[in-house]
N, C-alpha and C positions, 0 to 999 in steps of 0.2 A: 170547733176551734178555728179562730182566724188563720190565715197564711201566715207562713213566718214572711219575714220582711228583711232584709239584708243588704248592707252598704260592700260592695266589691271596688277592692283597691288592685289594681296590676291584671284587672280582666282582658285587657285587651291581646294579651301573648299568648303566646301556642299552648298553657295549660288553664290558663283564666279561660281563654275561649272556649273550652273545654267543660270546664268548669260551670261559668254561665251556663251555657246550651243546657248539662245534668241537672242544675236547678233550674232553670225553665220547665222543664220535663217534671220535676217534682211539684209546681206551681208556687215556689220559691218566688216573692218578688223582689227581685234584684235592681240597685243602681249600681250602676256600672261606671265608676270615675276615672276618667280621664284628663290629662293635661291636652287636651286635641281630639277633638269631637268625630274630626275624619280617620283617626286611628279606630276607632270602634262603630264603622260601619258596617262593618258584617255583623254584629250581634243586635242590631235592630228588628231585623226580622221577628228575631224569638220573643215567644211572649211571656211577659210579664216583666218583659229586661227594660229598663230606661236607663239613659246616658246621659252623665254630666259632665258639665267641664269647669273643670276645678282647680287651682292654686294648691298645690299639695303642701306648702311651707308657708301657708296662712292657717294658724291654728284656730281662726277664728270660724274658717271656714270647714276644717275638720267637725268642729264641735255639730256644727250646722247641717252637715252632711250625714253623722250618725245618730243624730236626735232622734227619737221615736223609735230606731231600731230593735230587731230582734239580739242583731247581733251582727258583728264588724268580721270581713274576711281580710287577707294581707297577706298577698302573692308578690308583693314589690320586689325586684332583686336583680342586681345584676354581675357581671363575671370577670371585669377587669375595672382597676381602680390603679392611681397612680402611686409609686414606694410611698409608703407610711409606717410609722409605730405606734400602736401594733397590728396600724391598717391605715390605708388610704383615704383622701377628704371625701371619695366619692363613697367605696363601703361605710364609712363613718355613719352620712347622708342619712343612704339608703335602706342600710341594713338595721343601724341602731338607734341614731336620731326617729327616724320617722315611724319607727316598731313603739319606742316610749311616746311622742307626742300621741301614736296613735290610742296607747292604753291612755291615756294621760283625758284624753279627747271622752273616749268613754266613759270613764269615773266621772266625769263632768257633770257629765248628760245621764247616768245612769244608765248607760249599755254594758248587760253583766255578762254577753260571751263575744270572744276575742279566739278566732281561727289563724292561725302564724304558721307562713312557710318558713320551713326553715330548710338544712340540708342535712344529708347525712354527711358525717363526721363533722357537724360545726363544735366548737370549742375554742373557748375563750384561750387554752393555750397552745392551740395547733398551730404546724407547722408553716400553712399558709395564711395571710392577710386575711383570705376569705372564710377559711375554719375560723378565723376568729371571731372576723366583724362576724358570722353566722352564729357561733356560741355567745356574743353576746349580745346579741340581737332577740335571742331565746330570754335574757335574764330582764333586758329594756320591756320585752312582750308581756311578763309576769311581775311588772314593777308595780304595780296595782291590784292592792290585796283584794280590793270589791269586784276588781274583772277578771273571770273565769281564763286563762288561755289556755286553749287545746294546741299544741305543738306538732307541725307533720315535717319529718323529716326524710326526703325521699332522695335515693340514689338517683342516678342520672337518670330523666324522663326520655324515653323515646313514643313514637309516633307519628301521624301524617301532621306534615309539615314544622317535622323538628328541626334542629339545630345542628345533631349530632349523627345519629344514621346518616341524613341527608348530605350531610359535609363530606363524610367522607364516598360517599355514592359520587357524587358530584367530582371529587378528587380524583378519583378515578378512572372518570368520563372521559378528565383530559390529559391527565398523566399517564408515562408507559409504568411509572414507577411510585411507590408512596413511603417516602421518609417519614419517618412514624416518631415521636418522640415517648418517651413513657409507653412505651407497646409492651411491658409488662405489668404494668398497673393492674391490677382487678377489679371489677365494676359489676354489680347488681342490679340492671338496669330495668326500670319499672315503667310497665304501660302508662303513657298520659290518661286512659277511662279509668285506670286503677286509682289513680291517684285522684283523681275527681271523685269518683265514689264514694274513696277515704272521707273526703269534705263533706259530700251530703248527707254520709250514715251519721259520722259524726255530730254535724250538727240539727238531726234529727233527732238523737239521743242526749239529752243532758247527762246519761254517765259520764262519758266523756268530758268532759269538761275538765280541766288542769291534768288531761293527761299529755304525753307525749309518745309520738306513734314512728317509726322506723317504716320507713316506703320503697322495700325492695321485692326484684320479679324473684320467680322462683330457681334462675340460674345466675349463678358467676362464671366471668368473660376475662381476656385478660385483653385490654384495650385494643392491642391485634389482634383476635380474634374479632373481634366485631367491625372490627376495620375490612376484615374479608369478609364478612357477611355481606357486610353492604355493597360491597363492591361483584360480592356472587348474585345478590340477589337482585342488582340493579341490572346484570347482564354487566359488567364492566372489571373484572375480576384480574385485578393485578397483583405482581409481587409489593409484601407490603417490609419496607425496610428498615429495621428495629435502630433508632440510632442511639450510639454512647451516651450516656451520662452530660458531656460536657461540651458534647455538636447539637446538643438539644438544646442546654441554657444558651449556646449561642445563636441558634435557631430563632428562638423565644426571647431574645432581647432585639434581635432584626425585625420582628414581627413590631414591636411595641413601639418600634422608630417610626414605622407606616402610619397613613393618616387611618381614623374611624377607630376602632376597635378591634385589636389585633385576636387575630386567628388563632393566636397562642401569647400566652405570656409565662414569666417566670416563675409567679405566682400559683400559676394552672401547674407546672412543674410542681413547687412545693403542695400541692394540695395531693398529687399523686403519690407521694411519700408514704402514704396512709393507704390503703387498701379502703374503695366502697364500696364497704361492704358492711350486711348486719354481721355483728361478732357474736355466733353459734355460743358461747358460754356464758354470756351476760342474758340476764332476762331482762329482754322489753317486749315491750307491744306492739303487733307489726298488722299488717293488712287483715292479716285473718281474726283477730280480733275483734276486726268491725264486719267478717261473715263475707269478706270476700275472696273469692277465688282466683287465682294472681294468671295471668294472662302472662303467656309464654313469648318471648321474642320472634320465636321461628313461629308462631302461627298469625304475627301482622305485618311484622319488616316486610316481606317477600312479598307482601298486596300492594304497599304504598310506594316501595323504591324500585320495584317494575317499572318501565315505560308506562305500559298498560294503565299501571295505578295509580299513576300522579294524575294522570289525565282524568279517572274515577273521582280521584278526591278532589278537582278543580270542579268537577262537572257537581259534584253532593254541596261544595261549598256556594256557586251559584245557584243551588237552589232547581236542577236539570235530571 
């Protein structure tokens, strides 16, 4: 049997990267598309990986790019977008626009499987802009009866060189103190190699195909609590300070005024309304499904947000 062959969209961030590298490793040949060639210099090394750079709102160039394909993956996503109804021009974009031109792209060219991040708790009528552009981002992914989508919906990813552990490691570093917003929220937060693996067994197996998969670790957290993890396990261990309801939304509209992309928004608030978490009474399909064994918090946080282990994972990612 030939190698599968696979077009990667959103490779180049802390789960794509990830991701690549485990199809690397399977003999997966991946392209790897980019809007900026020098974003995706570290996945050069790996082989079978080739990098392109590509106009992602040129559909002509979509079609071009998944032709001959096994099969299209779609990691695209991002986590603030400006007020909209009943989401923002950028969710819009990103989450729903670019998930159907993608199915859209495939039916084309005849590529019949289509891999879609999506998140947990997305839903076309939740409570946040982003539950929703994510719920229906799911329905845009499956708008094309000839193209298979497999749906992976994962609580918040943690690992080396994430977003979230790291942040608040980092917070702590230089604070006596951490004003915490939502520090009761609950989160089921899954290893980034869990979640990659999801993608490979998957699209190793054509069962799978138009299922949808639930990507959570095997503990829930309640946002302070992981806020002291990080901060025990970085050596940097402060009080962590639960705020009101209504010092938080004002918190989170201060943040949205600053330039770049705020560290918190209102939105991020409404999406903690919801507990992330799989709901024990509904039957879905979650990690173990596809035979994997869910990697615990406490056995990787405490390697990477060490002193010791950032400097491990700079020295593994140079290649040292």
């Amino acid at each position: 049997m030939d190698p599968l062959s696979v077009v990667l969209f959103g490779g180049t961030g802390f789960i794509g990267s990830h991701l690549a590298a485990r199809l690397s490793e399977h003999d997966v040949g991946v392209v790897a598309v980019t809007r900026h060639e020098a974003h995706a210099m570290h996945l050069m090394p790996l082989p079978g990986v080739d990098i392109h750079e590509a106009d992602l709102h040129d559909d002509a160039a979509l079609r071009r790019l998944v032709q001959g394909r096994d099969a299209v993956i779609n990691l695209v996503g991002i986590l603030y977008a400006h007020r909209g109804t009943p989401y923002g021009p950028e969710f819009r974009q990103a989450h729903v626009e670019f998930p159907r031109r993608l199915a859209e792209a495939c039916a084309a060219v005849g590529v019949r499987r289509y891999l879609h991040m999506s998140a947990l708790g997305a839903d076309p009528h939740g409570p946040s802009m982003y539950q929703r552009s994510k719920g229906d981002g799911e329905i845009a992914a499956r708008s094309m009866p000839q193209v298979a989508a497999t749906i992976f919906r994962p609580s918040v990813v943690f690992g080396p060189e994430d977003n979230f552990m790291n942040l608040f490691a980092c917070l702590q570093k230089h604070y006596p103190v951490l004003p915490l917003a939502g520090a009761h929220a609950r989160f089921q937060p899954v290893y980034v190699g869990d979640v990659a693996e999801a993608f490979v067994r998957a699209l190793l197996d054509h069962h799978t195909d138009g299922n949808i998969y639930a990507l959570a670790g095997p503990q829930v957290y309640t946002l302070g609590e992981l806020a002291h993890l990080a901060g025990r396990y970085s050596g940097h261990e402060r009080r962590v300070l639960a705020l009101p309801d209504g010092l938080a939304r004002l918190e989170a509209a201060f943040f949205e005024l600053l330039p770049g992309t705020p560290m918190l928004s209102r939105d991020n608030l409404d999406s903690m309304k919801v507990d992330n978490v799989i709901d024990s009474s509904t039957r879905v399909l979650t990690a173990e499904a596809l035979g994997i064994k869910l990697t615990a918090l406490e056995a990787v946080a405490p390697q990477y947000l060490s002193p010791t282990g950032r400097i491990d994972v700079l020295r593994e990612r140079a290649g040292r």
